[in-house]
C-alpha positions in Angstrom: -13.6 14.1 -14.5 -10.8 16.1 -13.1 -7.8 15.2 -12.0 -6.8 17.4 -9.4 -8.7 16.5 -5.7 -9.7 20.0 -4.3 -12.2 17.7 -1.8 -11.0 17.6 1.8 -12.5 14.3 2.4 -10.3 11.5 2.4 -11.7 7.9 3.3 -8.6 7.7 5.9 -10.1 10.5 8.0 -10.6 8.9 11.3 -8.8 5.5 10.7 -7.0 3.9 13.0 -5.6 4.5 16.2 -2.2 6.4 16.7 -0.2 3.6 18.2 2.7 1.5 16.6 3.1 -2.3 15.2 -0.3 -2.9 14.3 0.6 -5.8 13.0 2.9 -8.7 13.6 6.3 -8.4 11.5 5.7 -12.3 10.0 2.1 -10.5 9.0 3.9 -7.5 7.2 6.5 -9.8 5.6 4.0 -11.6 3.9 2.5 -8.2 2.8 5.8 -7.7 1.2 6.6 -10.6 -0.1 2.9 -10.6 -2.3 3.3 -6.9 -3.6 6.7 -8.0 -5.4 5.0 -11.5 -6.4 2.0 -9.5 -7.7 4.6 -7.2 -9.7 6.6 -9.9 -10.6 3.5 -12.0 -12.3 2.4 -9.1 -14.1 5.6 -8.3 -15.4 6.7 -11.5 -16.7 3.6 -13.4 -18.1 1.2 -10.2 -18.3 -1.0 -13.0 -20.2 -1.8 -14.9 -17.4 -3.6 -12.0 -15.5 -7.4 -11.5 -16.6 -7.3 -8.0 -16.2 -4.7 -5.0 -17.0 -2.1 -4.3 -14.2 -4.2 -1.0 -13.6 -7.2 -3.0 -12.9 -5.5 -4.9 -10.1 -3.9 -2.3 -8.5 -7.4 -0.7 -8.0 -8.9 -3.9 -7.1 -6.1 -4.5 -4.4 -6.3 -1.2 -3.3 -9.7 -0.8 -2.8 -10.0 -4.1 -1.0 -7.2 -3.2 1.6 -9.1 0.4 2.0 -11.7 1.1 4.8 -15.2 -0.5 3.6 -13.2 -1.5 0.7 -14.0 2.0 -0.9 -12.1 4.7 -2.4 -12.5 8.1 -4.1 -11.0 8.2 -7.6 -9.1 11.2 -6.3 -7.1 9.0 -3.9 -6.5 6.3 -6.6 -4.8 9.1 -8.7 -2.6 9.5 -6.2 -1.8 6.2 -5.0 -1.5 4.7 -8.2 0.5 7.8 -10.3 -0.8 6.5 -13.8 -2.7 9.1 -16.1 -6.0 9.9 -15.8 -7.0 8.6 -19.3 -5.2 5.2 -18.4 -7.3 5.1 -14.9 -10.3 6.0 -16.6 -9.9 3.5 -18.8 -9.6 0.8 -16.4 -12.5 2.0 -13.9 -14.7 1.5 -16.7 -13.4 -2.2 -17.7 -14.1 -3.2 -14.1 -17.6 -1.4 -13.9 -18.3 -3.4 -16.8 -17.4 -6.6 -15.8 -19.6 -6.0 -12.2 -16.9 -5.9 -10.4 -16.6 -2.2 -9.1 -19.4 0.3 -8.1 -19.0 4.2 -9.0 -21.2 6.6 -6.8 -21.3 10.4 -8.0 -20.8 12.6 -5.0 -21.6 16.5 -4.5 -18.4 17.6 -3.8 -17.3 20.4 -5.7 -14.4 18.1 -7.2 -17.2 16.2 -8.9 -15.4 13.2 -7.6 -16.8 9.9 -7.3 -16.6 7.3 -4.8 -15.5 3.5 -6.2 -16.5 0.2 -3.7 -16.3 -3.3 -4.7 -18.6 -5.4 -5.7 -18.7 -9.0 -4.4 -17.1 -10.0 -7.3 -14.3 -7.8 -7.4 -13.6 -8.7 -3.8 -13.2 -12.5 -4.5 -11.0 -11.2 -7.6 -8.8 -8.8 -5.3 -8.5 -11.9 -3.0 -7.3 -14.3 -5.6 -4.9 -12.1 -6.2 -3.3 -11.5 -3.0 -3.5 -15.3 -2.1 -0.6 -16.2 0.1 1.0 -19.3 -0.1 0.9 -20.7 2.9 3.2 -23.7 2.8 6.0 -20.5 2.9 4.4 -19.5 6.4 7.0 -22.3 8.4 9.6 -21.4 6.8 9.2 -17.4 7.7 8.2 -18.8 10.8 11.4 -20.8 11.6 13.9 -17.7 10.6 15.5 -16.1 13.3 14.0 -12.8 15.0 17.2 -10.9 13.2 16.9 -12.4 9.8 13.1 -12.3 9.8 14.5 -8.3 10.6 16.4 -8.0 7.9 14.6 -9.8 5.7 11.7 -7.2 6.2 14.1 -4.2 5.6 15.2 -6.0 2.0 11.8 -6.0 1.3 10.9 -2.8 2.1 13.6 -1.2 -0.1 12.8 -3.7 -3.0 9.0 -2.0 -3.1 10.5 1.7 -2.6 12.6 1.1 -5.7 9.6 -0.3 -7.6 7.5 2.1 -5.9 10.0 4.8 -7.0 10.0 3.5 -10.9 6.2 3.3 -10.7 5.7 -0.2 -11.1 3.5 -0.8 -8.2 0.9 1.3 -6.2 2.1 3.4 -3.8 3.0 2.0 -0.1 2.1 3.2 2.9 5.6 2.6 4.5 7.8 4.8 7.5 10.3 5.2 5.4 8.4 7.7 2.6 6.9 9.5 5.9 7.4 12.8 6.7 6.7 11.5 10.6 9.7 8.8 10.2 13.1 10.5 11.8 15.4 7.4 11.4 18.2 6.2 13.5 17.4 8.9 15.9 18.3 7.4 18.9 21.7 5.4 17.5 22.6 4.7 21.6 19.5 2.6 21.5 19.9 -0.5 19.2 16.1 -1.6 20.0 14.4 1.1 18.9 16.8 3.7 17.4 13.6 5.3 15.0 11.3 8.0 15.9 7.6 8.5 15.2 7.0 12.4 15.1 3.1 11.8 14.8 2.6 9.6 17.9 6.2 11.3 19.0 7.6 7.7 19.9 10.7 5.7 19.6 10.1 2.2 17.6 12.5 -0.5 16.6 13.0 -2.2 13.2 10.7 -4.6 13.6 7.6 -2.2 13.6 8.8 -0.2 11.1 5.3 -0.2 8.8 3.9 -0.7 5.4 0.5 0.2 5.7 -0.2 3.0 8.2 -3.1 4.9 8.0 -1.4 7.8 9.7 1.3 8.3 6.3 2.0 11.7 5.3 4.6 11.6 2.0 7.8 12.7 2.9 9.4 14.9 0.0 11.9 13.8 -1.3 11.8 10.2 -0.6 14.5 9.1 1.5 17.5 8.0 0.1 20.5 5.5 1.4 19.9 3.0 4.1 17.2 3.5 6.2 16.4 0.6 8.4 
């Protein structure tokens, strides 16, 4: 198969409607908080995980993508391993029943991945949230739940940066993201250039379907 996508298709074509804050912050903290637990489980006790760190990242991935689908095109460049490596693990988890691969006729010859039951209930095992924590997040303050959040986010560009994890879909590694724009107006001093709107910290994003990479990455303080 080859690695470069020369499709136009993309399965976030038509996603999502241009607005902000999607979700709740307490919602995209706890988004945070798994990805570095996830990282942090694989990279200490790699042992305990049943599959390869490859193998989750797809299987997370693909359960947080529309109809919990992908094309192998889009996992190349989410995940940024090698295309032997990715091979590899799409055909551990085809084995084990837990991922479907669908030729296509595009002229890429790509192929379309979705997940099984089984690798659903896997990707959700993984991403289980402890939920005694949710009181706690609950009883911060609306500023440190803030800055929490912005720690966060910085801890997965770093990681995301030194590709340990999948790539996030956060405002701050968007091209649309014009930071601090508005410094005279503390509650939302951001910009969105794709729904051309002013935002605030707290709905600053880490999944939006509307990302474009920004190149370089943003450096220094952000949010």
């Amino acid at each position: 198969m080859d690695c470069h996508d020369t499709s136009t298709l993309s399965p976030c074509q038509g996603v999502a409607n241009a607005t902000l804050a999607k979700t709740t912050l307490l919602q995209r903290i706890r988004v945070a908080l798994t990805r570095v637990s996830f990282y942090n489980q694989v990279a200490k006790e790699p042992e305990s995980c049943p599959s390869s760190l490859i193998e989750q990242q797809i299987l997370t991935l693909l359960l947080a993508s529309q109809l919990h689908s992908m094309f192998r095109s889009s996992l190349v460049r989410a995940l940024d391993v090698c295309c032997p490596s990715l091979d590899e693990a799409i055909h551990q988890l085809v084995t084990k029943g837990l991922i479907h691969v669908q030729t296509t006729d595009l002229p890429s010859k790509d192929v379309l991945l979705t997940l099984e039951p089984g690798g659903a209930l896997a990707a959700h095992r993984l991403l289980q949230w402890p939920h005694v924590l949710d009181s706690v997040l609950e009883s911060l303050s609306p500023a440190t739940q803030e800055e929490l959040y912005a720690h966060l986010l910085h801890t997965l560009l770093q990681l995301q940066e030194a590709k340990q994890i999948p790539t996030s879909l956060m405002c701050i590694t968007c091209r649309h993201f014009r930071p601090r724009q508005y410094p005279k107006n503390p509650e939302k001093p951001h910009h969105c250039a794709f729904v051309d709107a002013p935002f605030g910290d707290r709905d600053v994003q880490i999944d939006c379907s509307e990302h474009s990479d920004s190149d370089p990455l943003p450096r220094g303080p952000i949010i």
